[in-house]
N, CA, C and O atoms as a MOPAC input file, in Angstrom:
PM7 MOZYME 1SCF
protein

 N      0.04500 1    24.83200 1    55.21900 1
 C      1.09600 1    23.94300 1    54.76700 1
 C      0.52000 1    22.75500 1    53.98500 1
 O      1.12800 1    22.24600 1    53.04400 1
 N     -0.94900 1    22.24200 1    54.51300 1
 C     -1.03200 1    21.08100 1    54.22600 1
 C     -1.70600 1    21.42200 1    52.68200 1
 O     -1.89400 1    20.46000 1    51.93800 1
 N     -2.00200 1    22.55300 1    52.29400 1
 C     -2.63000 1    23.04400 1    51.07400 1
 C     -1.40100 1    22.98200 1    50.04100 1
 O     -1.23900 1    22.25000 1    49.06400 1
 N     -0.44300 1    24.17300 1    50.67500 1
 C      0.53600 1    24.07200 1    49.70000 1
 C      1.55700 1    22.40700 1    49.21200 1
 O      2.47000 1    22.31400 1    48.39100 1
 N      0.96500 1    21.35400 1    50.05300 1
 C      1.76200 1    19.94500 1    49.33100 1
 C      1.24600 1    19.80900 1    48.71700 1
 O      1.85400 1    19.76600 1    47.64800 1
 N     -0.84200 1    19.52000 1    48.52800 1
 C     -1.68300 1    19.36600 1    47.74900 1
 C     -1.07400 1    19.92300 1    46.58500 1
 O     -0.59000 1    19.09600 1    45.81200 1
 N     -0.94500 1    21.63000 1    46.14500 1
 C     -0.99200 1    21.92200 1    45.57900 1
 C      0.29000 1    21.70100 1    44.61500 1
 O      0.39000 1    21.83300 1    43.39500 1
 N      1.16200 1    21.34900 1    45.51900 1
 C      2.81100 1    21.05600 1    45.11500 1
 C      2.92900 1    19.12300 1    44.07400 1
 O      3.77800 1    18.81700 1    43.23700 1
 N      1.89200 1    18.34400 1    44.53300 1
 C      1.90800 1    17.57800 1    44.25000 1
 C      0.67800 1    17.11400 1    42.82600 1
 O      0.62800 1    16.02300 1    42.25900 1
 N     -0.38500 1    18.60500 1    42.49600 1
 C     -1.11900 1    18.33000 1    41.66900 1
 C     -0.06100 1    18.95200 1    40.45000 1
 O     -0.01600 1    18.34500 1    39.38000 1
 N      0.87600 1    20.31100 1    40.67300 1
 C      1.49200 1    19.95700 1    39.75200 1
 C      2.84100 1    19.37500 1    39.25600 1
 O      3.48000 1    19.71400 1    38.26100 1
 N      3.15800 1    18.32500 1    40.26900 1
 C      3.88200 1    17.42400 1    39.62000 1
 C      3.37400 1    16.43200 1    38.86200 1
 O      3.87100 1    15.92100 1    37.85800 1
 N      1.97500 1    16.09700 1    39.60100 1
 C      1.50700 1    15.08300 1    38.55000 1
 C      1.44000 1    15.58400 1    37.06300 1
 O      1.72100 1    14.86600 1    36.10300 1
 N      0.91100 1    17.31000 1    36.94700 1
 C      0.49400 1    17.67800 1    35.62900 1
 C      2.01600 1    17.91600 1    35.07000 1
 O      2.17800 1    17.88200 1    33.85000 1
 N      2.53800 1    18.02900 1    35.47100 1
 C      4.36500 1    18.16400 1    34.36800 1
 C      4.68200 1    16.41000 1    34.29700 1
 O      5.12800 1    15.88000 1    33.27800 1
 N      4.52700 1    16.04000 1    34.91400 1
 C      4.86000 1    14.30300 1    34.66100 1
 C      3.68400 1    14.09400 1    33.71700 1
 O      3.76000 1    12.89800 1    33.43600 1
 N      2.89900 1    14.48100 1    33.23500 1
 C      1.92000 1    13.82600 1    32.50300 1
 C      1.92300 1    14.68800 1    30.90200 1
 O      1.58300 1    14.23900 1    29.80700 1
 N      2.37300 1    15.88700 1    31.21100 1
 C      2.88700 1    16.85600 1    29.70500 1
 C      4.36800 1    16.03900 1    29.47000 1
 O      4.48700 1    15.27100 1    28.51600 1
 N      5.15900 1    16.20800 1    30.14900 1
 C      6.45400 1    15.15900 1    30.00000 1
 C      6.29700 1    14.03900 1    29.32900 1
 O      6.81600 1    13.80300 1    28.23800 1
 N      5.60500 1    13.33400 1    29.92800 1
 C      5.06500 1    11.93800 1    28.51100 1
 C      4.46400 1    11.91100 1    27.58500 1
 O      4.59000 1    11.04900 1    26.71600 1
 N      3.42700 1    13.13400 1    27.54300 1
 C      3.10800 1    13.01900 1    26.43700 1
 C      3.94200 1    14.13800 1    25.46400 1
 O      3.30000 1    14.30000 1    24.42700 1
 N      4.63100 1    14.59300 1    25.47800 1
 C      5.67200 1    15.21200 1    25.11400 1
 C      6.98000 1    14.01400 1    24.24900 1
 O      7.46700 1    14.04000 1    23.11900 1
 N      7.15500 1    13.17800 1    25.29200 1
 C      7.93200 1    12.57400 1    24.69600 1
 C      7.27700 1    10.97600 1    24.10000 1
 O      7.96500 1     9.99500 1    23.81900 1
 N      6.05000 1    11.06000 1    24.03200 1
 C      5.32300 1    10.34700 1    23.16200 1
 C      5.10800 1    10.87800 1    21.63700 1
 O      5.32100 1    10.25600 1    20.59700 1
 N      4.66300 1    12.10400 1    21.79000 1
 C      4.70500 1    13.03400 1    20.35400 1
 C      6.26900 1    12.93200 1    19.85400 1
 O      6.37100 1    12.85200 1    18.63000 1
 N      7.37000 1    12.92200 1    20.50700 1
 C      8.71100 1    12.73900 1    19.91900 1
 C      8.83100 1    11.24200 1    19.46600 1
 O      9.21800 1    11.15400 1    18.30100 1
 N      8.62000 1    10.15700 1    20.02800 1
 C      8.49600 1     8.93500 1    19.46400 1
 C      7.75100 1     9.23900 1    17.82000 1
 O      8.31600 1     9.17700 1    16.72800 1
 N      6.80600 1     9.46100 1    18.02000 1
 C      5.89900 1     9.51200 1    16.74600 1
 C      6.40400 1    10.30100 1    15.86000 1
 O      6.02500 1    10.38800 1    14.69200 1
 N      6.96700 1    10.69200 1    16.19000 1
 C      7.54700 1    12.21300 1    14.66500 1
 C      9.06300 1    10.93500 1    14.20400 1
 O      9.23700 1    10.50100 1    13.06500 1
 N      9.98200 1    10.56900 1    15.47100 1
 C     10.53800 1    10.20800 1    15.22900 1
 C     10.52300 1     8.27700 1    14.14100 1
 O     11.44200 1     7.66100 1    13.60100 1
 N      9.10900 1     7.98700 1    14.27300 1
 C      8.99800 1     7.01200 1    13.62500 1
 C      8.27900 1     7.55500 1    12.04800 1
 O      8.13900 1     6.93900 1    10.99100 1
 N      8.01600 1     8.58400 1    12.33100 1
 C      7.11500 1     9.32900 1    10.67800 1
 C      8.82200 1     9.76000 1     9.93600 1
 O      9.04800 1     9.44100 1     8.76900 1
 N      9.84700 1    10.46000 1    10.74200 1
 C     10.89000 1    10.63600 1    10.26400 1
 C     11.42200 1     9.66900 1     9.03600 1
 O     11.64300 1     9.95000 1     7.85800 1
 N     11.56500 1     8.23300 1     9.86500 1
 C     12.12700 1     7.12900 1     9.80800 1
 C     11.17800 1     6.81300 1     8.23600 1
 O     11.86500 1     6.71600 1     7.21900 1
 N      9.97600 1     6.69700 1     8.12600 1
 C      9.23900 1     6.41700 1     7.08600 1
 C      9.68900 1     7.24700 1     6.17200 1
 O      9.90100 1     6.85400 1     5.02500 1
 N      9.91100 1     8.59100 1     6.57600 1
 C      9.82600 1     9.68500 1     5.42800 1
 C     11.11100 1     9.62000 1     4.52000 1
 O     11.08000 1    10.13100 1     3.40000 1
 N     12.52100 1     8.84100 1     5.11400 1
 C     13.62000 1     8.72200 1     4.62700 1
 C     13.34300 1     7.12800 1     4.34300 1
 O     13.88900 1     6.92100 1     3.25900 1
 N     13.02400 1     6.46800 1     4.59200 1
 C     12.71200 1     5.14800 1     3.63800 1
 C     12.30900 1     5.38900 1     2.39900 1
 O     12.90100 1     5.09700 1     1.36000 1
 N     11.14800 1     6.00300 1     2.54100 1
 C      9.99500 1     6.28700 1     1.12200 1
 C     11.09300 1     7.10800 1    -0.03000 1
 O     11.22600 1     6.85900 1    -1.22800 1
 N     11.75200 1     8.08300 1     0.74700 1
 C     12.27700 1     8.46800 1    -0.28700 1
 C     13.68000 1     7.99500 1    -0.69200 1
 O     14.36600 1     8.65000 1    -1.47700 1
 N     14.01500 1     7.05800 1    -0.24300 1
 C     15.49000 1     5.64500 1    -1.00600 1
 C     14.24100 1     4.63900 1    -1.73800 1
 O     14.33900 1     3.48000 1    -2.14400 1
 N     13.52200 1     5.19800 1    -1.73300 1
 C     12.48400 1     3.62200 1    -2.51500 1
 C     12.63300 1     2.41400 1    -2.05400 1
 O     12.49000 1     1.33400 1    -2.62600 1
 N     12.96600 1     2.69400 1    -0.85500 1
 C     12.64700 1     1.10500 1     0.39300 1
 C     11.64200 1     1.40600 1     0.81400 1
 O     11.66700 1     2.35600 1     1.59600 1
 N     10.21400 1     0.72500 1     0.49700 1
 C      9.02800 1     0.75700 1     1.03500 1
 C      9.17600 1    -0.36800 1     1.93900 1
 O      8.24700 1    -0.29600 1     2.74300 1
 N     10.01000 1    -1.51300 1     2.22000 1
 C      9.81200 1    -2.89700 1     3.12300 1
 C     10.39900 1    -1.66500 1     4.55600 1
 O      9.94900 1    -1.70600 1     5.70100 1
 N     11.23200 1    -0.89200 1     4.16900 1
 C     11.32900 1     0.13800 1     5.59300 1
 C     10.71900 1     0.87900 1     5.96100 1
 O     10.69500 1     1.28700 1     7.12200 1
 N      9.99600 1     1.28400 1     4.95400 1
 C      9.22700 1     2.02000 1     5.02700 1
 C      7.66800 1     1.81200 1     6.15400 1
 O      7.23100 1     2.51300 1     7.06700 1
 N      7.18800 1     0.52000 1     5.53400 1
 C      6.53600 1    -0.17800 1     6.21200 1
 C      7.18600 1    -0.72900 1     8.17300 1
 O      6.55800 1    -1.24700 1     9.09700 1
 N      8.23300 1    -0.40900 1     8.09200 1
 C      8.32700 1    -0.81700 1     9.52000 1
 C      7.97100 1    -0.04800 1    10.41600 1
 O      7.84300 1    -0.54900 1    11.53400 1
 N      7.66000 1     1.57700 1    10.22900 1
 C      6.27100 1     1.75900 1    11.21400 1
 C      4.78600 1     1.76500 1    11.58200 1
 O      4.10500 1     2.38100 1    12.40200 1
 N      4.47200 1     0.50500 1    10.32200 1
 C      2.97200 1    -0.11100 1    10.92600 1
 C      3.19500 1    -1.53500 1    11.28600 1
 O      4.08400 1    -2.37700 1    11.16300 1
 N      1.67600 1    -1.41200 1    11.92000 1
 C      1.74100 1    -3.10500 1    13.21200 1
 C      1.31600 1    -3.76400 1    12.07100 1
 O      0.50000 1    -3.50000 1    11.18800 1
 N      2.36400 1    -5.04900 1    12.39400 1
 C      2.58500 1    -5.71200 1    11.43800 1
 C      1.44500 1    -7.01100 1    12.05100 1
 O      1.50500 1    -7.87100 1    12.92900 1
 N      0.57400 1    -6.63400 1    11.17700 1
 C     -0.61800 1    -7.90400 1    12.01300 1
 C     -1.37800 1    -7.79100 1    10.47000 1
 O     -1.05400 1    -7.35800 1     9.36400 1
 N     -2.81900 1    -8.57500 1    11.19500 1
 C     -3.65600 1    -8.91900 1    10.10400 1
 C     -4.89800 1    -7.55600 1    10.34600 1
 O     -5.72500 1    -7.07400 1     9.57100 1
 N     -4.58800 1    -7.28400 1    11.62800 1
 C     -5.67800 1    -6.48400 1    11.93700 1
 C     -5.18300 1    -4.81600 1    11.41400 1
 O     -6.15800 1    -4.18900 1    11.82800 1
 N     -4.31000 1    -3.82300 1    10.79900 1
 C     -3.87200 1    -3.07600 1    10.16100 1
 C     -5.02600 1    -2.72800 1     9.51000 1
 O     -5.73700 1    -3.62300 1     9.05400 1
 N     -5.37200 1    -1.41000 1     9.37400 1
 C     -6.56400 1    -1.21700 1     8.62900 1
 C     -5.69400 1     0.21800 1     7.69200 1
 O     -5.11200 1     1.10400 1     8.31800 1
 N     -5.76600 1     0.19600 1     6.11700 1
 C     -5.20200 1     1.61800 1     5.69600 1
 C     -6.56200 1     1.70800 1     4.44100 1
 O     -6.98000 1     0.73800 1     3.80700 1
 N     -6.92300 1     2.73100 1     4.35700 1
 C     -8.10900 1     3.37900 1     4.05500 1
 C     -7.81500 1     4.63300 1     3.16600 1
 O     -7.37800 1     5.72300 1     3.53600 1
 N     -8.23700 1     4.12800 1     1.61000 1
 C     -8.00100 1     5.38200 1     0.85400 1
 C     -8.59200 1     5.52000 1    -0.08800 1
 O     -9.54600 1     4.82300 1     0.25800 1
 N     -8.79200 1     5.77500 1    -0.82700 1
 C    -10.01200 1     6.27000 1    -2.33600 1
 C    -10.59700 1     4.63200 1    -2.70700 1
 O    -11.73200 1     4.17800 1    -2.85400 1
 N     -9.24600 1     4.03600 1    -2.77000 1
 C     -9.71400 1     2.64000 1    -3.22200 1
 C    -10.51400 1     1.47900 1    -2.35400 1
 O    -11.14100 1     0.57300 1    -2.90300 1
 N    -10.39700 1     1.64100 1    -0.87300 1
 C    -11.56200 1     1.25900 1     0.11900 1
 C    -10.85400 1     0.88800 1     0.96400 1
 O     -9.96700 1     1.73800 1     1.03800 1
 N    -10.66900 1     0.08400 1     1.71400 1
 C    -10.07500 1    -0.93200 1     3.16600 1
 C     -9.38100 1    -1.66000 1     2.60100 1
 O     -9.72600 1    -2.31000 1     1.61400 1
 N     -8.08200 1    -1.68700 1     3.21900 1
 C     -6.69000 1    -2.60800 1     2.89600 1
 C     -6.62000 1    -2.94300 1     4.30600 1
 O     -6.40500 1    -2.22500 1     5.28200 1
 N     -6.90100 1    -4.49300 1     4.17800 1
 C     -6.97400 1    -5.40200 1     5.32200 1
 C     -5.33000 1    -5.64800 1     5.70600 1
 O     -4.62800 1    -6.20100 1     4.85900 1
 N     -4.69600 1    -5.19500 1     7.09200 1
 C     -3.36600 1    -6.09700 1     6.87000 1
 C     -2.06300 1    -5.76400 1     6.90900 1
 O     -2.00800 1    -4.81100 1     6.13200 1
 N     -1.29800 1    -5.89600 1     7.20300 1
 C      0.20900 1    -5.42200 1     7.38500 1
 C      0.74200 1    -6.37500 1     5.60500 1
 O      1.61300 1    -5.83700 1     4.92100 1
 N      0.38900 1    -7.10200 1     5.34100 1
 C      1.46700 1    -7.76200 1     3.76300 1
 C      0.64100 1    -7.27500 1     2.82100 1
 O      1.19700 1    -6.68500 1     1.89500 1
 N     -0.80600 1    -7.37600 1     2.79300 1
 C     -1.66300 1    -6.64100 1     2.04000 1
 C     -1.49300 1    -5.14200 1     1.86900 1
 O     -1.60900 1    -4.72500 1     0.71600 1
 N     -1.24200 1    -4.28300 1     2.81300 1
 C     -0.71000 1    -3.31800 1     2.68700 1
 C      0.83200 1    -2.84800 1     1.51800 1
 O      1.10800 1    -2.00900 1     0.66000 1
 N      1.50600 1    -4.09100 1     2.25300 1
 C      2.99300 1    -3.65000 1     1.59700 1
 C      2.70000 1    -4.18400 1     0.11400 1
 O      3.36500 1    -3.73400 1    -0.81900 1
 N      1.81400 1    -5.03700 1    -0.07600 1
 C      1.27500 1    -5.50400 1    -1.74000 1
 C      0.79600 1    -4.35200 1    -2.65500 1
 O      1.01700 1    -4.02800 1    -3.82200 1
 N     -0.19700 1    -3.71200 1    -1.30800 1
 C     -0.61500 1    -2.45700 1    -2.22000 1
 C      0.40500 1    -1.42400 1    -2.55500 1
 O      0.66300 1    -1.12500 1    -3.72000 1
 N      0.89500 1    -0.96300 1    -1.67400 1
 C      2.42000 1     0.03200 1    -2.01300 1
 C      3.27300 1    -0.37800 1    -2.89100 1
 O      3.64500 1     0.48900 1    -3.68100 1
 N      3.70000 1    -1.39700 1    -3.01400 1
 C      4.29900 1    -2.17000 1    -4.04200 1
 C      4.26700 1    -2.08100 1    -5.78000 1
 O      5.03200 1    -2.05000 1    -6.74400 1
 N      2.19100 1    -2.05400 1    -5.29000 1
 C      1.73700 1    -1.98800 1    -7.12400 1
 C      1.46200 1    -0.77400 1    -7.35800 1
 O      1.15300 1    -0.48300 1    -8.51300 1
 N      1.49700 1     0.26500 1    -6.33700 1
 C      1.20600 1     1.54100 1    -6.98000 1
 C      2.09500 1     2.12000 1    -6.95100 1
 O      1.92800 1     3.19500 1    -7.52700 1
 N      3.29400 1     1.96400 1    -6.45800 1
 C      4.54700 1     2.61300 1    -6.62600 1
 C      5.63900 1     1.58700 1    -6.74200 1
 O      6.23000 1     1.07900 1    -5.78900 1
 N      5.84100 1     1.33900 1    -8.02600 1
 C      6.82400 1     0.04000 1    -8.70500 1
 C      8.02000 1     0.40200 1    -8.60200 1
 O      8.80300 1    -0.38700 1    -8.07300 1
 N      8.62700 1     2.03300 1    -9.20200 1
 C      9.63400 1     2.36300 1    -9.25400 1
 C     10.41800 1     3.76200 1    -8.39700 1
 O      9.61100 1     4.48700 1    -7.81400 1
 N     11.61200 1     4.09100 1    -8.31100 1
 C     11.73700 1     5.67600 1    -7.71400 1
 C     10.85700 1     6.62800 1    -8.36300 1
 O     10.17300 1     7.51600 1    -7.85400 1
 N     11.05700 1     6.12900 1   -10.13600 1
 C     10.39400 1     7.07000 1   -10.54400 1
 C      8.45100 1     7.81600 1    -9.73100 1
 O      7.94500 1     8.89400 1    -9.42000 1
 N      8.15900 1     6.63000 1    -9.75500 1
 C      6.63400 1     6.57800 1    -8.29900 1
 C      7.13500 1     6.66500 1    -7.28800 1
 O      6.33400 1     7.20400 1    -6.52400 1
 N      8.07700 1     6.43000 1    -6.78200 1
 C      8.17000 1     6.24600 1    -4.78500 1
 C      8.65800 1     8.24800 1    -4.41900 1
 O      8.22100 1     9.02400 1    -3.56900 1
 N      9.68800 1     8.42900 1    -5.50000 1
 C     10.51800 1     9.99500 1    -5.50800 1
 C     10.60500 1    10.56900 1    -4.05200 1
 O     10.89100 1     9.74900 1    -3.18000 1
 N     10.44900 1    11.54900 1    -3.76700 1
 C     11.11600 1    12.16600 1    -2.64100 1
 C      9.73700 1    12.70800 1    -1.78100 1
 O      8.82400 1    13.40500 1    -2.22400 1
 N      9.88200 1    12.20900 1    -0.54800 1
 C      8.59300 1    12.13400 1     0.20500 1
 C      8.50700 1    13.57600 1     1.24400 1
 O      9.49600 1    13.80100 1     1.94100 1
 N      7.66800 1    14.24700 1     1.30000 1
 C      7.50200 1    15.61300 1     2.74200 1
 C      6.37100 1    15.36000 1     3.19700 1
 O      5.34400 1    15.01600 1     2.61200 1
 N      6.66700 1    15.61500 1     4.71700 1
 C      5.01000 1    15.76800 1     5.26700 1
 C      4.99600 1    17.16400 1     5.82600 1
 O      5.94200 1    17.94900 1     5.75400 1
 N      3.83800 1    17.39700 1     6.38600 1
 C      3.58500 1    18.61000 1     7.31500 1
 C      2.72000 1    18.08200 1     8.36400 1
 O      1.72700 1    17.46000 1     7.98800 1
 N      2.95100 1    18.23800 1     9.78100 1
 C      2.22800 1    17.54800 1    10.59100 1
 C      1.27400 1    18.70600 1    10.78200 1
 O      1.61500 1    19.85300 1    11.07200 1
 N      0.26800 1    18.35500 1    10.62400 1
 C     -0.42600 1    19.29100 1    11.54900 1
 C     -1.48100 1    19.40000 1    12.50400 1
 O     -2.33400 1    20.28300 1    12.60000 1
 N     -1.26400 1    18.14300 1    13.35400 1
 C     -1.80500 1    17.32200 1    14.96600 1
 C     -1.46800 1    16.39700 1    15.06200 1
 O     -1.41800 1    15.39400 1    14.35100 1
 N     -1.09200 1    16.75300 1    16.32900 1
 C     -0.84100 1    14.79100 1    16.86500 1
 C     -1.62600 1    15.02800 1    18.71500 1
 O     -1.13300 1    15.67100 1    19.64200 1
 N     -2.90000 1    14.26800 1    18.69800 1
 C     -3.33100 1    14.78300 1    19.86600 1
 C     -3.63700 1    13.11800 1    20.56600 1
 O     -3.85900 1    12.20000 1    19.77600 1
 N     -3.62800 1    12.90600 1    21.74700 1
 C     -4.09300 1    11.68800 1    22.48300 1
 C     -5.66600 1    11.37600 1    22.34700 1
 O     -6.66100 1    12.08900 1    22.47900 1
 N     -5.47500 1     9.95900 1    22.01700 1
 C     -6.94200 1     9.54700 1    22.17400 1
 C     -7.02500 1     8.52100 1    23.55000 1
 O     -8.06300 1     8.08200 1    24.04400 1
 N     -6.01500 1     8.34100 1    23.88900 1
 C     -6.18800 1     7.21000 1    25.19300 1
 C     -4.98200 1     7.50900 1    25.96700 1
 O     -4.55800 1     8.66100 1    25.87600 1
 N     -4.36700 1     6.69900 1    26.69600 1
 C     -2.98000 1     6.03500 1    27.28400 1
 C     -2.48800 1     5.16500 1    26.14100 1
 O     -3.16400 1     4.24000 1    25.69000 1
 N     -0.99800 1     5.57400 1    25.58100 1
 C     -0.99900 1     4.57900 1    24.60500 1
 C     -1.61600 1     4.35800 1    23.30200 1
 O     -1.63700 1     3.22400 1    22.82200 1
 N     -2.34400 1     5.80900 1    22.42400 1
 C     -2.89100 1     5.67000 1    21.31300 1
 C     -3.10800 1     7.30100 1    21.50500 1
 O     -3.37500 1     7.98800 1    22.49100 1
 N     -2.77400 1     7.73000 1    19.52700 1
 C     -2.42100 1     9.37900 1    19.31200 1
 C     -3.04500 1     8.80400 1    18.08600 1
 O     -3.09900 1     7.66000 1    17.63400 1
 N     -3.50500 1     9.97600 1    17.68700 1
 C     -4.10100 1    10.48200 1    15.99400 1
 C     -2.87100 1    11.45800 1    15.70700 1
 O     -2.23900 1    12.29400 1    16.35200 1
 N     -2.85000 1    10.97100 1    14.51500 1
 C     -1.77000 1    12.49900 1    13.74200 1
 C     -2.82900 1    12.67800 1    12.61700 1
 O     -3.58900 1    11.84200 1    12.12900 1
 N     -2.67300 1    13.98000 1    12.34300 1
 C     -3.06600 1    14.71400 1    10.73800 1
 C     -2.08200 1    15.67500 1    10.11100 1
 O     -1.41700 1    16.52600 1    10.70200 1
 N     -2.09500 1    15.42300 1     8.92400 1
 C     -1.29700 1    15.60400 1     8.38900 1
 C     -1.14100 1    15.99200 1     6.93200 1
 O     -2.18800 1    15.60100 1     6.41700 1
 N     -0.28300 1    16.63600 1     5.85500 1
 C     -0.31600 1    16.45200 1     4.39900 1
 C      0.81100 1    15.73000 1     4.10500 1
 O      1.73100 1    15.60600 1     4.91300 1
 N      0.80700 1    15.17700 1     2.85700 1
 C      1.97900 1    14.78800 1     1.92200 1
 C      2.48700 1    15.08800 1     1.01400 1
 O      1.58100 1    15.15600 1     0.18400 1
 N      3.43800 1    15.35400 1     0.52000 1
 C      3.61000 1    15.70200 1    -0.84200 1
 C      4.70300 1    14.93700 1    -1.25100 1
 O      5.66500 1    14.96900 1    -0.48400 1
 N      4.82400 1    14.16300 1    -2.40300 1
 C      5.63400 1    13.70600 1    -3.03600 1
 C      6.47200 1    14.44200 1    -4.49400 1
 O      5.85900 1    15.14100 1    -5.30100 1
 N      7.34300 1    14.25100 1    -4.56500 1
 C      8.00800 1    15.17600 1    -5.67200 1
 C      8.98800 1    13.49600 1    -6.38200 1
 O      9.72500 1    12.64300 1    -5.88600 1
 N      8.40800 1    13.77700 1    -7.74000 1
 C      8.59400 1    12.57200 1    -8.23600 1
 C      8.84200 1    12.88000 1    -9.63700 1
 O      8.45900 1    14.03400 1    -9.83000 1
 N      9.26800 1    12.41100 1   -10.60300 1
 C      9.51700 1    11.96600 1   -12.09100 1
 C      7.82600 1    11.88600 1   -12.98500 1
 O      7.47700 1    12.47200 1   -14.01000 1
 N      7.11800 1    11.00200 1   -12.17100 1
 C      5.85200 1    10.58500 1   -13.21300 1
 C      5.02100 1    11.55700 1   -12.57700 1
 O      3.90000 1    11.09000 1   -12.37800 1
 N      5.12900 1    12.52700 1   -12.25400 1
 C      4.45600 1    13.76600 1   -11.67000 1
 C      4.45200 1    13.81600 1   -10.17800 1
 O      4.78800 1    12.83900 1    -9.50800 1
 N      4.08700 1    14.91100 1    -9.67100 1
 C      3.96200 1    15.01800 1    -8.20100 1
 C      2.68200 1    15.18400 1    -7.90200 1
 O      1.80900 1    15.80300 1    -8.51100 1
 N      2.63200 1    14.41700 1    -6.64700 1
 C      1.08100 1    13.85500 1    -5.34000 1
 C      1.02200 1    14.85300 1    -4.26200 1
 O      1.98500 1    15.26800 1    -3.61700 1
 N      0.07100 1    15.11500 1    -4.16500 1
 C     -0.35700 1    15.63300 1    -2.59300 1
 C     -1.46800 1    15.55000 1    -1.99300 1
 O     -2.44600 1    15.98000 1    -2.60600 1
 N     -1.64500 1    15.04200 1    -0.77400 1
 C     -2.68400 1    14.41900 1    -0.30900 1
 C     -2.24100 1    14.57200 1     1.33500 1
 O     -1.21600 1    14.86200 1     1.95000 1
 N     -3.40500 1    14.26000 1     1.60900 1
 C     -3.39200 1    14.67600 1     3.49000 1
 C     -4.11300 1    12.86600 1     4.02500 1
 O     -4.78800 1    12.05200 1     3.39400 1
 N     -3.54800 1    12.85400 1     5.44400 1
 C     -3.51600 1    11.53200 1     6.13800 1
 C     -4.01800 1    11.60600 1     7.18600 1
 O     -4.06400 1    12.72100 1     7.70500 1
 N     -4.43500 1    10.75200 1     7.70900 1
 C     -5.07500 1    10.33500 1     9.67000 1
 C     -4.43900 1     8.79600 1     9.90000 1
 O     -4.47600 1     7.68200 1     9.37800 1
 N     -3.84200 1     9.48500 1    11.01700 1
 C     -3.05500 1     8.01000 1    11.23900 1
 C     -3.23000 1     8.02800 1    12.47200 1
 O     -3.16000 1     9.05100 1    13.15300 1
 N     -3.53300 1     6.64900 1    12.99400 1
 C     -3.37800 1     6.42400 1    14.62400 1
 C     -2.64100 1     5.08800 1    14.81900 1
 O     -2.86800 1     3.91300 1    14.53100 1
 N     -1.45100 1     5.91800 1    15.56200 1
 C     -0.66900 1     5.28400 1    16.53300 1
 C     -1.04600 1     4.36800 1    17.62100 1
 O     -2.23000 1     4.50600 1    17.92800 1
 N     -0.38700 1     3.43600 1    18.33400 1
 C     -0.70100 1     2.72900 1    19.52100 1
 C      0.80800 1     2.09400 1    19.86100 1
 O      1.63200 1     1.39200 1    19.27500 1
 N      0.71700 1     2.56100 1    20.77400 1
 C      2.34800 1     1.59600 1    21.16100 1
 C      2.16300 1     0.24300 1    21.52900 1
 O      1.25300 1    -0.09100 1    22.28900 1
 N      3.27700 1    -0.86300 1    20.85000 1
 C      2.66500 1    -2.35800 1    20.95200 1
 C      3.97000 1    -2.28100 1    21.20600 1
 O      4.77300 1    -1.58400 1    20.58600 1
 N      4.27800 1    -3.23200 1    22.42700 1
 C      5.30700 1    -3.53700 1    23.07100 1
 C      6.03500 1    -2.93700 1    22.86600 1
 O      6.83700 1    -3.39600 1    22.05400 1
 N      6.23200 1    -1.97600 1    23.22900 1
 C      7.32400 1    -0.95600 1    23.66900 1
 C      7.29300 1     0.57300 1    22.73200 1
 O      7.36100 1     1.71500 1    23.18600 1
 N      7.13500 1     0.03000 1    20.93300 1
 C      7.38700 1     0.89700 1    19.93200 1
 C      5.94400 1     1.37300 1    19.67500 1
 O      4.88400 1     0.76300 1    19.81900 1
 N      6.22400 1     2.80000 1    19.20000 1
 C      4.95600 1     3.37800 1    18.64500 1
 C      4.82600 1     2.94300 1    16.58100 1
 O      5.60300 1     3.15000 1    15.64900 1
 N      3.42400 1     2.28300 1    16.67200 1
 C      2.98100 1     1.66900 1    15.49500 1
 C      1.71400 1     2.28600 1    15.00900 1
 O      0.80800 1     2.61500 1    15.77400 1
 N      1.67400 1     2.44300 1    13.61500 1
 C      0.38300 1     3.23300 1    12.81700 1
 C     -0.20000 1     1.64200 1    13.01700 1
 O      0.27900 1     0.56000 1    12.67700 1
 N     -1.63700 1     2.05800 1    13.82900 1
 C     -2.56700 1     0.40800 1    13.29100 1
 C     -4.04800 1     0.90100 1    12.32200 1
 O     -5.03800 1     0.23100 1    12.02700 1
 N     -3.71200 1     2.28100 1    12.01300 1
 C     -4.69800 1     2.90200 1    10.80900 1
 C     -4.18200 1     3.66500 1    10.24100 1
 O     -3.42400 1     4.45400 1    10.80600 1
 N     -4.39400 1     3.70000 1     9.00800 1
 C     -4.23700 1     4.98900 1     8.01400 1
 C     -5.21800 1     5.62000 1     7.11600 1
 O     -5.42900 1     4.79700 1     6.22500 1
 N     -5.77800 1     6.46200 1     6.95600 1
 C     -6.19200 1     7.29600 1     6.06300 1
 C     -5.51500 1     7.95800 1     5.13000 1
 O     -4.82900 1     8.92800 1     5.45400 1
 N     -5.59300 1     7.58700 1     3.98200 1
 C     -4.75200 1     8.38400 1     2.96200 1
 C     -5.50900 1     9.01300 1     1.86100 1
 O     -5.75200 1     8.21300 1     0.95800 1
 N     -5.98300 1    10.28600 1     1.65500 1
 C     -6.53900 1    10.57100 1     0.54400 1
 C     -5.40700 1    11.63200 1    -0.73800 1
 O     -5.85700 1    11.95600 1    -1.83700 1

C-alpha cells in the first residue's frame, strides 16, 4: 500500500509539472500570436508589447546588439517605416523548450510577405515571466 501512494503521488507531481509547462508554452504562443497580428496592422508600438520593457532587453541581429526596450522600438521603426516594410507577418515555431522555472527559448522562422519584397529569416527568443506576463528579454533575429 505504502508503495502504491509513493507511486500515486510521483505521478501527480509529474502531470502537475507537464500541466504548467503546458500551459506556459500556451502563454508564449499566445503572446507571439498577439505580436504576429500587430506586425501585420503596422502597429509595431504593439507589437513591441511582448518584450520587457527595460534597459536590460538585449535583440541581436546581423547588425550587432540592440541595447533596450526604446532602442529596440527605434530600431524597428527605421527599418520598417511603412506597411509597405512592416506587410503581413508568419511564423513557424519550431521549439519552445524550458531553460529554468520561469524562462523558455523558442526557435523559430519568419516570413514576411510585403510590397518592397518578401523576408525570411529564423529567431531565438527567450522568454521570462516578469510579474505575472510572459516577456521576450532576448532576441535573435537573422
Amino acid at each position: 500500500m505504502k508503495k502504491l501512494i509513493i507511486l500515486i503521488c510521483i505521478i501527480s507531481a509529474f502531470n502537475s509539472y507537464s500541466q504548467t509547462e503546458e500551459q506556459d508554452k500556451k502563454a508564449i504562443h499566445k503572446v507571439l500570436k498577439a505580436q504576429r497580428i500587430a506586425w501585420s496592422k503596422d502597429n509595431i508600438e504593439a507589437f513591441m508589447e511582448g518584450y520587457w520593457k527595460s534597459d536590460s532587453l538585449k535583440f541581436y541581429s546581423s547588425n550587432g546588439i540592440t541595447y533596450g526596450w526604446e532602442n529596440t522600438l527605434d530600431r524597428y521603426l527605421r527599418s520598417y517605416p511603412t506597411k509597405d516594410h512592416t506587410g503581413t507577418l508568419s511564423y513557424k515555431i519550431n521549439d519552445i523548450s524550458k531553460i529554468s522555472d520561469g524562462a523558455y527559448y523558442v526557435l523559430g522562422e519568419f516570413h514576411l510577405k510585403r510590397e518592397v519584397g518578401n523576408a525570411d529569416g529564423i529567431f531565438m527568443l527567450v522568454f521570462k515571466k516578469i510579474d505575472g506576463e510572459w516577456k521576450i528579454i532576448a532576441d535573435t533575429s537573422c
